[in-house]
N, C-alpha and C positions, 0 to 999 in steps of 0.2 A: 454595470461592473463597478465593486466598491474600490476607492482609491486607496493604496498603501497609508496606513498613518499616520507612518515616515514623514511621507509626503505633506502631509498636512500640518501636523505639526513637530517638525523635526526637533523644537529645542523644549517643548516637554517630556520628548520622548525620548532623547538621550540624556536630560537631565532625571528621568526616572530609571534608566539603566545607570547611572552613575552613581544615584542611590543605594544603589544594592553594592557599591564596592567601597569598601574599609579602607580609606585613606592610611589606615596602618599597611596592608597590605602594600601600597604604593611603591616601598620600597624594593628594590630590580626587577621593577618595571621597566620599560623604556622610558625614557626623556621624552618628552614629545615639545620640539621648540618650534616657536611660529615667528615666522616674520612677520612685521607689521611698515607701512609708510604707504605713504602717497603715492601715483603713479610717477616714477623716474626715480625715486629712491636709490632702488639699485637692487632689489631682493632678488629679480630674477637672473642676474649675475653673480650676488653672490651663492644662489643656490644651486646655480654652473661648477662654481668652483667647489665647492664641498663637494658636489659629485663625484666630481676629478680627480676628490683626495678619498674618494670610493667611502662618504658618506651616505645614508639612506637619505633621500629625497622626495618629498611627496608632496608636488604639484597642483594644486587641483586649481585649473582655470578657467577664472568666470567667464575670461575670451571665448571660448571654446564653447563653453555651456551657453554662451549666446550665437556664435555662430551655428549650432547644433538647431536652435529655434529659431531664428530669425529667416524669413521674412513674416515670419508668423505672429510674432508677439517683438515688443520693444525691447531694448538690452535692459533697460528698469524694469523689466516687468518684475510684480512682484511673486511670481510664481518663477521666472527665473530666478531669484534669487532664493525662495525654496530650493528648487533644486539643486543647486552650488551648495549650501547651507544644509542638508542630505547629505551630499555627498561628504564634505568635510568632516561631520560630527562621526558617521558612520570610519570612515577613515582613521580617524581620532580615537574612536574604541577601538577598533583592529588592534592598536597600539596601549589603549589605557585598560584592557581588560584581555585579561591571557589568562590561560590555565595551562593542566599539563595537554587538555586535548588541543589547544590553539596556541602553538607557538613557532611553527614552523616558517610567518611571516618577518619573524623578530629572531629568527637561527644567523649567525655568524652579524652580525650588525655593528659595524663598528661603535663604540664606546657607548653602547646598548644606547644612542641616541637617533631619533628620525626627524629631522627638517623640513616643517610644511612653509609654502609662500605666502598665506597668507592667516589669519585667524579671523573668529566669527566677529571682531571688533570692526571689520572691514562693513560690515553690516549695518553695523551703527554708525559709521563714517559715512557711509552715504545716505543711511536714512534715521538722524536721530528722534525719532519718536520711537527708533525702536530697540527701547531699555528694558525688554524680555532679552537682549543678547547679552549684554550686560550684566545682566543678572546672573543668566548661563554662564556667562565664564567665568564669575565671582563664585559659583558653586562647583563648578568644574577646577577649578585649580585650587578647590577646598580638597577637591579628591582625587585628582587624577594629577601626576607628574607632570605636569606640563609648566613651562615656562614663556614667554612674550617677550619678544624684544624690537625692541620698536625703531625702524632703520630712519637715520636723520640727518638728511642731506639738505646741504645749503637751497634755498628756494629755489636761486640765481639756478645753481648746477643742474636740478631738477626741472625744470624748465628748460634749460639746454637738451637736456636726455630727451623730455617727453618731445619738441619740435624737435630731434634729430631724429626720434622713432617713425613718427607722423612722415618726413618729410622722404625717408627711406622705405617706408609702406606701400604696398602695392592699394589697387585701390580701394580693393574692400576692403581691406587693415586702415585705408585711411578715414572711410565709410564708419569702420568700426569705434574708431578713436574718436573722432566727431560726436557721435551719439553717445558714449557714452561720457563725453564733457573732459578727454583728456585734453583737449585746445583751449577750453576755456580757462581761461586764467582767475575770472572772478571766483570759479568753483573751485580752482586748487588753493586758490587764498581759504574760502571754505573749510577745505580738506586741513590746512596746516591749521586753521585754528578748531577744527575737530578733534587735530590729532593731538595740539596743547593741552585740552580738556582732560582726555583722556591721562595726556602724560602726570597733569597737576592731579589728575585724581589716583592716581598708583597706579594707573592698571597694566605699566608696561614693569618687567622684571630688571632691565635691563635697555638704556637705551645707547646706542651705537652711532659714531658719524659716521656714513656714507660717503661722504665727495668723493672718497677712494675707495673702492669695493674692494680692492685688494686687500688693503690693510684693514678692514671692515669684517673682511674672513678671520682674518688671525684676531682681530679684538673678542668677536666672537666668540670663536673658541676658545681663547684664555677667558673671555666670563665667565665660560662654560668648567673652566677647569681643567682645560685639555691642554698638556703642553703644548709650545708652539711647531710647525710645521716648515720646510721650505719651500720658497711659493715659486715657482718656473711658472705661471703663466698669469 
């Protein structure tokens, strides 16, 4: 049985569906904004709260996509991360290519904008030798609406989140966090100088302090050009 070739190679295969669409046309599109940081950041609280304020939200976690194979393959596997990295770009066209026949997932959306937790950058944060993602999104944000904004919380703070997450996890959650190096400290040192790289090299649109994810929501959306909100929770 032949493999989808999705599957195999997902980021020349939506970077060749991106191909085909006219960066003129881009315009009322949807938004497509990605969060980007480290584990503790704070992206999956502020992606709570834009919910709240009955923003589009679009999720996709690599927790999940490894609990779904595990005990089967590692949480690195590199075939899990295919499938996260699938699932994402495929998701990401849902929103960066519309016609009149496919628009019924992007009807009523508030400020025609959709909020993912994470983007393919996440890819190269943990594994940089791999600057095919890099590239994809240096061609995809040539064409498609999207924007990056890279959540940027005090170290200290982030390492309080991640051992509060850790220490409140049930055991597989603590299993889970383990494995995939959110305890280790030497790797999130890693991660923040990954994620400098990245910042000194442009590739975030927009970057954000976190320590307070509340106010992290309204920076946001005033980036974004969205008056501000009241925030009750």
């Amino acid at each position: 049985k032949q493999m989808n070739r999705t599957m195999l190679h997902p980021v020349q295969h939506f970077i060749a569906n991106a191909n085909t669409a006219n960066k003129a046309a881009v315009i009322g599109r949807p938004h497509i904004v990605m969060l980007e940081g480290p584990p503790g950041a704070g992206k999956t609280d502020i992606l709570y709260r834009l919910n709240k304020f009955t923003y589009r939200v679009c999720p996709i976690s690599y927790k999940l996509i490894v609990k779904q194979h595990t005990p089967f393959l590692p949480p690195t596997s590199p075939f899990i991360t295919t499938v996260w990295l699938s699932s994402l770009f495929q998701d990401m066209s849902k929103y960066a290519i519309t016609d009149n026949h496919n628009t019924d997932h992007v009807a009523n959306m508030k400020e025609n904008t959709v909020f993912f937790s994470r983007s393919p950058y996440s890819v190269w944060i943990n594994d940089p030798s791999r600057v095919d993602v890099l590239d994809a999104m240096n061609d995809l944000k040539q064409k498609w609406n999207i924007s990056v904004i890279y959540c940027k919380a005090d170290p200290v703070i982030v390492q309080q989140r991640v051992e509060g997450r850790y220490m409140l996890g049930s055991d597989s959650e603590k299993e889970l966090y383990h494995a995939l190096g959110e305890t280790d400290r030497n790797l999130q040192v890693q991660y923040e100088q990954r994620y400098q790289q990245l910042e000194d090299k442009g590739c975030f649109d927009v970057v954000i302090p976190t320590t307070s994810t509340k106010q992290a929501t309204a920076n946001i959306l005033a980036s974004l050009g969205i008056k501000p909100v009241e925030f009750k929770f």
